[in-house]
C-alpha positions as CSV (number, residue, x, y, z in Angstrom):
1,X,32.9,-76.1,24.9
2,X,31.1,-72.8,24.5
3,X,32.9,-71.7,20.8
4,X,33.3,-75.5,19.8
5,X,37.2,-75.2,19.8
6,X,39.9,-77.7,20.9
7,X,43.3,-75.5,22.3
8,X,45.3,-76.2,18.4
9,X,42.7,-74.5,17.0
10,X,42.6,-71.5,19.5
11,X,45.9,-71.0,19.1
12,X,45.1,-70.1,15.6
13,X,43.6,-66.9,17.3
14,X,46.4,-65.8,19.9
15,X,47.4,-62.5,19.4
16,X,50.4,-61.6,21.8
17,X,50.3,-57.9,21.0
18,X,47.5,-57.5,23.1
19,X,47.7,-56.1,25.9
20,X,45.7,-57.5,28.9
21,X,45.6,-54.4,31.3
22,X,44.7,-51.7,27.9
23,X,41.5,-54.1,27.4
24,X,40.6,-54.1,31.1
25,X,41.3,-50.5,31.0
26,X,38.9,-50.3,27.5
27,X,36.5,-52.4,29.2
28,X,36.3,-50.5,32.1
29,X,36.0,-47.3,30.0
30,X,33.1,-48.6,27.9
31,X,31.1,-49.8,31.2
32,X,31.5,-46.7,32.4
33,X,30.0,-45.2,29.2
34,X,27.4,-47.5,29.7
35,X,26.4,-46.4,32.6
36,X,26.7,-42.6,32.4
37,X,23.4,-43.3,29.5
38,X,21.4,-43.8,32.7
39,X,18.3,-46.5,33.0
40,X,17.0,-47.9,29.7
41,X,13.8,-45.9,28.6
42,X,11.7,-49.0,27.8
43,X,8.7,-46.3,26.5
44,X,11.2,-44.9,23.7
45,X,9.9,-47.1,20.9
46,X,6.5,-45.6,21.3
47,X,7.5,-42.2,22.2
48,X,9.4,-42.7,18.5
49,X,6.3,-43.0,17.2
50,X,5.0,-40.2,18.7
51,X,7.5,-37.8,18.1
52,X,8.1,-39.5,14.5
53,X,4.5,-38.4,13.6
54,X,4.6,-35.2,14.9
55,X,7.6,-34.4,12.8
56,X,5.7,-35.6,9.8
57,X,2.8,-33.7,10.6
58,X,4.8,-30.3,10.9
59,X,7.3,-31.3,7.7
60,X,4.1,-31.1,5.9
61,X,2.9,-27.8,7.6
62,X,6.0,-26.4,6.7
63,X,6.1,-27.8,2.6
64,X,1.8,-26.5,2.7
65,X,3.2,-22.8,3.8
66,X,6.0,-23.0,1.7
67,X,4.2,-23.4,-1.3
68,X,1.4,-21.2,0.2
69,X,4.0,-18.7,0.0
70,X,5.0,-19.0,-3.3
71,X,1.6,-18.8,-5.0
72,X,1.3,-15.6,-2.7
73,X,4.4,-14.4,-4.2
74,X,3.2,-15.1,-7.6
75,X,-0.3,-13.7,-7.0
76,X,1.7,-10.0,-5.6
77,X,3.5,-10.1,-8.2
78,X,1.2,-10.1,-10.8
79,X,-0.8,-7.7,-8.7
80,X,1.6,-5.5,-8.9
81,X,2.1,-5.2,-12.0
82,X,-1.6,-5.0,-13.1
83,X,-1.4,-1.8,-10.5
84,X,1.6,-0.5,-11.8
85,X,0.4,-1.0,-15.2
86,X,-3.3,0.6,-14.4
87,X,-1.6,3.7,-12.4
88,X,0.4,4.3,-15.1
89,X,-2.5,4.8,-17.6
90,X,-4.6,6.6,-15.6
91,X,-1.6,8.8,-14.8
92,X,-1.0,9.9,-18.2
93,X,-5.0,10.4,-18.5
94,X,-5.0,12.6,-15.4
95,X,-1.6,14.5,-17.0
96,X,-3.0,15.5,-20.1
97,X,-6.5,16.6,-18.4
98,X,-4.3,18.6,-15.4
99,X,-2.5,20.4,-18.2
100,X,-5.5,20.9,-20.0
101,X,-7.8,22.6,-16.9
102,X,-5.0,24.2,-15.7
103,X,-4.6,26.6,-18.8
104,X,-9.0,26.7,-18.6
105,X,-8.8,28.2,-14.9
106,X,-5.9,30.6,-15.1
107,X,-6.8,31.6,-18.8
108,X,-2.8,30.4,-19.9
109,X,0.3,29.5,-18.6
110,X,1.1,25.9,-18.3
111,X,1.1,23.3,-16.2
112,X,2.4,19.4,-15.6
113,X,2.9,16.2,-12.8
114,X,6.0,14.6,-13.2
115,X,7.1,10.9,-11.5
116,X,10.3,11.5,-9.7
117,X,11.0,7.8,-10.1
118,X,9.7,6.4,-13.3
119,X,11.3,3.0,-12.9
120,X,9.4,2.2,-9.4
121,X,6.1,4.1,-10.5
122,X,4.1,3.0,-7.2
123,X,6.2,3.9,-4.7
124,X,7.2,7.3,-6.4
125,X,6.9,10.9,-5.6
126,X,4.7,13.6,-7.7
127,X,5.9,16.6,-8.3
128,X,3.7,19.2,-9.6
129,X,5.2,21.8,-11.7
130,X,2.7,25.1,-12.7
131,X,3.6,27.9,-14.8
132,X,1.1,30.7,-14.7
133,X,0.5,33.5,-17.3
134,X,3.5,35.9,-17.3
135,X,5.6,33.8,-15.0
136,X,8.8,30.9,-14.9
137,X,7.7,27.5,-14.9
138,X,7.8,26.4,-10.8
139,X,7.0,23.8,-8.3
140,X,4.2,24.4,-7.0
141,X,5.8,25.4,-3.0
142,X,7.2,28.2,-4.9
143,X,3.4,29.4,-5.7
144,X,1.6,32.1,-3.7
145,X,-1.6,30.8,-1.7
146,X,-4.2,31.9,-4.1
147,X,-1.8,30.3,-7.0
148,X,-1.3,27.0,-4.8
149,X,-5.1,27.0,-4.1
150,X,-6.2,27.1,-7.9
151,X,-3.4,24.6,-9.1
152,X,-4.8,22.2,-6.3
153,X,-8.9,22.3,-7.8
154,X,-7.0,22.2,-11.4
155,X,-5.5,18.9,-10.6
156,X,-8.8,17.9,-8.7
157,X,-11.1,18.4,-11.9
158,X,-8.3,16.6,-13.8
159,X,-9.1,13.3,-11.7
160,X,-12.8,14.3,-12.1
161,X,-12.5,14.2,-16.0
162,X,-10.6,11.0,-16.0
163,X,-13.0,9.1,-13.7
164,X,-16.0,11.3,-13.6
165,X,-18.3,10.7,-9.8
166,X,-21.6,11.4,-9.7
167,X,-21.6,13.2,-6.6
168,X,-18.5,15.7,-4.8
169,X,-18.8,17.9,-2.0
170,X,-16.2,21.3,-2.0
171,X,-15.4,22.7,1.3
172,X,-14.3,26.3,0.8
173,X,-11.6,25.1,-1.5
174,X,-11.9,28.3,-3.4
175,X,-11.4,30.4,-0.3
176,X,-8.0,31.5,-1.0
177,X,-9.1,32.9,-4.7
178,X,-9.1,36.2,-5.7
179,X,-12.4,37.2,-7.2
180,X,-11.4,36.7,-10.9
181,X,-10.1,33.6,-10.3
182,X,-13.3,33.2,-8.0
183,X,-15.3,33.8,-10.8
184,X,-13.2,32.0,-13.3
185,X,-13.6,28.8,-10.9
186,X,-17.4,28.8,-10.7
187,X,-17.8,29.0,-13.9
188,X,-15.7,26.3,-14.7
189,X,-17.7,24.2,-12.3
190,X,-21.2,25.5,-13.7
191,X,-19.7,23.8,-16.8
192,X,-18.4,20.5,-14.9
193,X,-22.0,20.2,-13.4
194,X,-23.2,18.4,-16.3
195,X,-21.5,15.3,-15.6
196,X,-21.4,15.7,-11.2
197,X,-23.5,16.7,-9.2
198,X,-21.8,19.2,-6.8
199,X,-22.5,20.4,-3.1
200,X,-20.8,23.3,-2.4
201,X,-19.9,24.8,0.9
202,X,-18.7,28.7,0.7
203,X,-18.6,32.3,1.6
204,X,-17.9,33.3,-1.9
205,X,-20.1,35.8,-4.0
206,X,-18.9,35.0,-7.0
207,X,-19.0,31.0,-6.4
208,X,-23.0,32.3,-5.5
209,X,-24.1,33.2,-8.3
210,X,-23.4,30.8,-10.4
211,X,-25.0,28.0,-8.4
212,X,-28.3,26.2,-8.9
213,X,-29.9,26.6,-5.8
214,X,-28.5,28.3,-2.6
215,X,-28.7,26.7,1.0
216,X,-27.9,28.7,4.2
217,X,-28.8,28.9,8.3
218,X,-29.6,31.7,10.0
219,X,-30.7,32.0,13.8
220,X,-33.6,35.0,14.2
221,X,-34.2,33.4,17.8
222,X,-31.6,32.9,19.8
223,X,-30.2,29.2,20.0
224,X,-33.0,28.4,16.9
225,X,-31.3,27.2,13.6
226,X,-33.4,27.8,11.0
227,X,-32.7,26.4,7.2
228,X,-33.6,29.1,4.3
229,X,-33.1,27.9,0.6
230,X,-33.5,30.1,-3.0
231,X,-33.2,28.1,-6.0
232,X,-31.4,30.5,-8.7
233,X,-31.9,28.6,-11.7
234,X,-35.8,29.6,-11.6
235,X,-34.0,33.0,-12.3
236,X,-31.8,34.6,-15.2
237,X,-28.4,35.6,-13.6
């Protein structure tokens, strides 16, 4: 009555390889399955949803920083290469004015900056090779101090003459100079005036007198600073 069939055509279905205690045992198996799923969540469809949407909403976080990183990536890049392509210019600039000064302030000799990696120009090391008058072609830790000290404001004017500033302040850096050199240094500096405007902090004679105007700070009483000034260019020197 329930499937609409008469016993002839049930028989059509018998199947007497089937065993009645393997389907119990299936049955009981499966119920057992059942069970071990716990209680039916009747909230899942909504929590779905939930969950569903939230996943959508970080997918699309992810694709936004994902392509977020890719135009960052492109924008580096092509950063870089304007940098690479800009330090290498001004590098050969600042090379042919280092080799140039150089010979100016020790009156000879020769002098050069070399990249120790040419192929990753940014990230490379300098190496400053000097060759004074009379002497083997070095790196520059193999200089003595005075040497060292007048390489260093060589390569220093060399920037200066590539991008010129209007205003530089020098802290003793001729301190270390003997007093040819000394001399040789101011006047090279006299001569750079004319495009910077230099402030000049120093002990040095010889730097003295070739200054515009001379600052200085003497104490006649006792913890009283006084400022005394003497503009030299209102004299012939």
């Amino acid at each position: 009555e329930e499937y609409e069939m008469n016993f002839a055509m049930s028989k059509a279905y018998k199947d007497e390889t089937i065993s009645l205690t393997r389907l119990n045992t299936e049955v009981r198996d499966l119920k057992r399955k059942v069970k071990s799923l716990g209680d039916v969540n009747i909230n899942a469809i909504d929590e779905y949803g939930d969950v569903s949407q939230r996943y959508e909403f970080l997918t699309k976080q992810r694709d936004d920083l994902n392509e977020a990183k890719l135009k960052l990536n492109r924008i580096i890049k092509d950063l870089t290469y304007k940098m690479r392509t800009q330090f290498e210019q001004e590098y050969q600039k600042i090379r042919e004015n280092f080799k140039s000064v150089f010979v100016s302030l020790f009156n000879g000799g020769k002098a050069d900056i070399v990249l120790t990696d040419e192929d990753d120009a940014l990230n490379s090391e300098i190496e400053i090779y000097a060759q004074p008058p009379g002497k083997n072609l070095n790196k520059i830790s193999l200089l003595s101090g005075g040497e060292k000290a007048l390489t260093a404001i060589a390569l220093l004017f060399a920037i200066l003459r590539t991008k010129p500033t209007p205003f530089c302040i020098l802290d003793e850096i001729e301190a270390a100079l003997d007093d040819a050199n000394v001399h040789r240094f101011a006047k090279y500096l006299k001569e750079f005036s004319k495009e910077t405007q230099f402030l000049v902090i120093t002990h040095r004679k010889g730097t003295m007198e070739y200054v515009d105007t001379l600052y200085g700070a003497t104490m006649e009483e006792e913890g009283v600073t006084k400022l005394v000034s003497l503009k030299l260019s209102d004299y012939n020197h």
